[in-house]
C-alpha positions as CSV (number, residue, x, y, z in Angstrom):
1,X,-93.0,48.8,-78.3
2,X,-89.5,48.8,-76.1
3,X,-86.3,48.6,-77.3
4,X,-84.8,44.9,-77.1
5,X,-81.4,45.4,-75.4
6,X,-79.1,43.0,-76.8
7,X,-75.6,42.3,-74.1
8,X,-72.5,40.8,-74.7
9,X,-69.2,40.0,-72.4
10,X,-66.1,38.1,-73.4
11,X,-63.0,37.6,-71.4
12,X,-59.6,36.4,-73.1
13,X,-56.2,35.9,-71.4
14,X,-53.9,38.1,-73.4
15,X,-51.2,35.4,-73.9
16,X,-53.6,33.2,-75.7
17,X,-54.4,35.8,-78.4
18,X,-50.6,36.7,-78.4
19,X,-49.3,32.9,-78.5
20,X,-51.9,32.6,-81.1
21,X,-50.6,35.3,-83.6
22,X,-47.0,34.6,-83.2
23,X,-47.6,30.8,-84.0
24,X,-50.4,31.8,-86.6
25,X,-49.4,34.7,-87.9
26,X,-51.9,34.5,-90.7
27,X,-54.4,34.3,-88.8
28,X,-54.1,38.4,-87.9
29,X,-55.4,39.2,-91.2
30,X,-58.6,36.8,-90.8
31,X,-59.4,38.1,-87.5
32,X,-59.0,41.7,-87.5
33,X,-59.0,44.7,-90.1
34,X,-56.0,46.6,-91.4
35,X,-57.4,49.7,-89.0
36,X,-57.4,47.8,-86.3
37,X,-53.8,46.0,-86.7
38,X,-52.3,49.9,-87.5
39,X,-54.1,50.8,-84.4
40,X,-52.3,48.0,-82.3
41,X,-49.4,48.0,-83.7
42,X,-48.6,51.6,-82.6
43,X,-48.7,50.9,-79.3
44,X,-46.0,49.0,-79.2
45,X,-45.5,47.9,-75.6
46,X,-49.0,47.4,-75.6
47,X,-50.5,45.6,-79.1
48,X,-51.2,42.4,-77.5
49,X,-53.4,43.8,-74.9
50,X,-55.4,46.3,-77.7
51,X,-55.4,43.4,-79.9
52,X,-57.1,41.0,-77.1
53,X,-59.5,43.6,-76.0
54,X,-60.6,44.2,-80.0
55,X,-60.8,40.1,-80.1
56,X,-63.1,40.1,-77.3
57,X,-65.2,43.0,-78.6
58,X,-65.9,40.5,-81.4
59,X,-66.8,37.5,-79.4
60,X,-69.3,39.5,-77.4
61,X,-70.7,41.3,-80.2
62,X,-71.6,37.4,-82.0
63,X,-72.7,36.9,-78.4
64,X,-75.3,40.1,-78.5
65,X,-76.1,39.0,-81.2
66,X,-77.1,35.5,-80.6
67,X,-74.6,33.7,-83.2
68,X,-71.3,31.8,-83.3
69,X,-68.4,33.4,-85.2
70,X,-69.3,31.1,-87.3
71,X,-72.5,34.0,-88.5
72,X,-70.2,36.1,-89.9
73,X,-66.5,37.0,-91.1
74,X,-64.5,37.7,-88.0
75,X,-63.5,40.9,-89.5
76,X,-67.0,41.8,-90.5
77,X,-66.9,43.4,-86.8
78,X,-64.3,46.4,-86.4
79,X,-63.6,48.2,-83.7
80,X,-62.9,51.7,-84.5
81,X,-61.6,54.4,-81.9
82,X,-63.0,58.4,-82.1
83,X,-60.6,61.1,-82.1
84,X,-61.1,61.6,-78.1
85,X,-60.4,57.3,-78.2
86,X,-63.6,56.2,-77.3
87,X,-64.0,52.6,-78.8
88,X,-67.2,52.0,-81.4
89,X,-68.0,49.0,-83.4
90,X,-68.2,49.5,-87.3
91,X,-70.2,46.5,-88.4
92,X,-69.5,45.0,-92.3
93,X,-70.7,41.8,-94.5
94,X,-73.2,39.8,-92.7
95,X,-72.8,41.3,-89.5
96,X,-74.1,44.7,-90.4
97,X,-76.7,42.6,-92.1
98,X,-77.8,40.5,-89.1
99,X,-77.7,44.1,-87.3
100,X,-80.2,45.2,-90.0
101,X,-82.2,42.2,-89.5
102,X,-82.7,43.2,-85.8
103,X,-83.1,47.0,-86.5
104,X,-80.1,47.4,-84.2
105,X,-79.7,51.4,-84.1
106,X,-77.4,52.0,-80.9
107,X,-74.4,50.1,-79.6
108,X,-71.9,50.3,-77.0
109,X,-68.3,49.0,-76.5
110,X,-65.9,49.0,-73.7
111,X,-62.6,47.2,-73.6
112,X,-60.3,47.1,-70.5
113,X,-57.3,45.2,-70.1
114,X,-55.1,44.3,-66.8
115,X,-53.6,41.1,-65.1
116,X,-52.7,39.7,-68.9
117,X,-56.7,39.8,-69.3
118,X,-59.2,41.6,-71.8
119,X,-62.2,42.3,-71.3
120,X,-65.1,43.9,-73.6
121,X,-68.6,44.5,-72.8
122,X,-71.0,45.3,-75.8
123,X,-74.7,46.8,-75.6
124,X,-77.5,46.5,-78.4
125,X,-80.0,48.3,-78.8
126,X,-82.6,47.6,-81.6
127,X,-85.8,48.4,-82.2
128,X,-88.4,47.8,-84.7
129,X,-87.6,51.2,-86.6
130,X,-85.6,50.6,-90.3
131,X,-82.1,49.3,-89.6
132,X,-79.5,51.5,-89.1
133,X,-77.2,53.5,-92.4
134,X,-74.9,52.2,-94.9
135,X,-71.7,54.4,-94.5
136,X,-70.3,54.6,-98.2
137,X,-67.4,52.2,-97.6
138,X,-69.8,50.0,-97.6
139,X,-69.4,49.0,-93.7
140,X,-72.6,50.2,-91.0
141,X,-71.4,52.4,-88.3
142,X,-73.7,52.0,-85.7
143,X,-74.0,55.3,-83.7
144,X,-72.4,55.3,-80.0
């Protein structure tokens, strides 16, 4: 049997997701992950654009996976960067569980971010294999 591929594409203008944390700041903390805030926040000039890109990475992953936010904690989806800055997704909570569910074992995330936009595009791929490993903090890294 084929792989299913699984796509998701979100768009956000960067002032909304900025307007929205400097009115909300609360919210930061219910959206994204502490490793994702210290990886914004050291780029200065820049966090509202990485934080809008990682904010659409979300959306399109609940999009992939054919759920609302409203499936899982908003920062049950990470996005992590590898040492050469590649973006990959690090899934927690119910997320990783849905991935499980779907025997998701390969995933892709771009970001890019220009004209005060952010865009990310996510790719699926699941098969019907066993779901994909627990990583010991307890979080599923889903190979990229």
């Amino acid at each position: 049997m084929p792989p299913e591929i699984l796509v998701g594409t979100d768009l956000v203008a960067v002032e909304r997701v900025h307007r929205l944390l400097s009115e909300q700041p609360e919210v930061a903390g219910r959206v994204f992950t502490d490793r994702e805030l210290s990886y914004c926040a050291a780029r200065r000039s820049r966090r509202s654009e990485h934080l809008a890109g990682r904010f659409a990475a979300k959306e399109a992953v609940f999009k992939a996976l054919g759920g609302a936010p409203a499936m899982a904690d908003w920062t049950d989806v990470e996005v992590v960067n590898q040492a050469s800055g590649r973006p990959s997704l690090r899934l927690h909570g119910r997320a990783a569980s849905v991935a499980r569910r779907r025997h998701m074992r390969h995933a892709e995330v771009t970001l890019s971010h220009a004209a005060g936009l952010a865009i990310a595009h996510v790719l699926l791929v699941c098969d019907p294999g066993p779901g994909p490993d627990t990583t010991e903090n307890g979080g599923t890294h889903v190979p990229g």
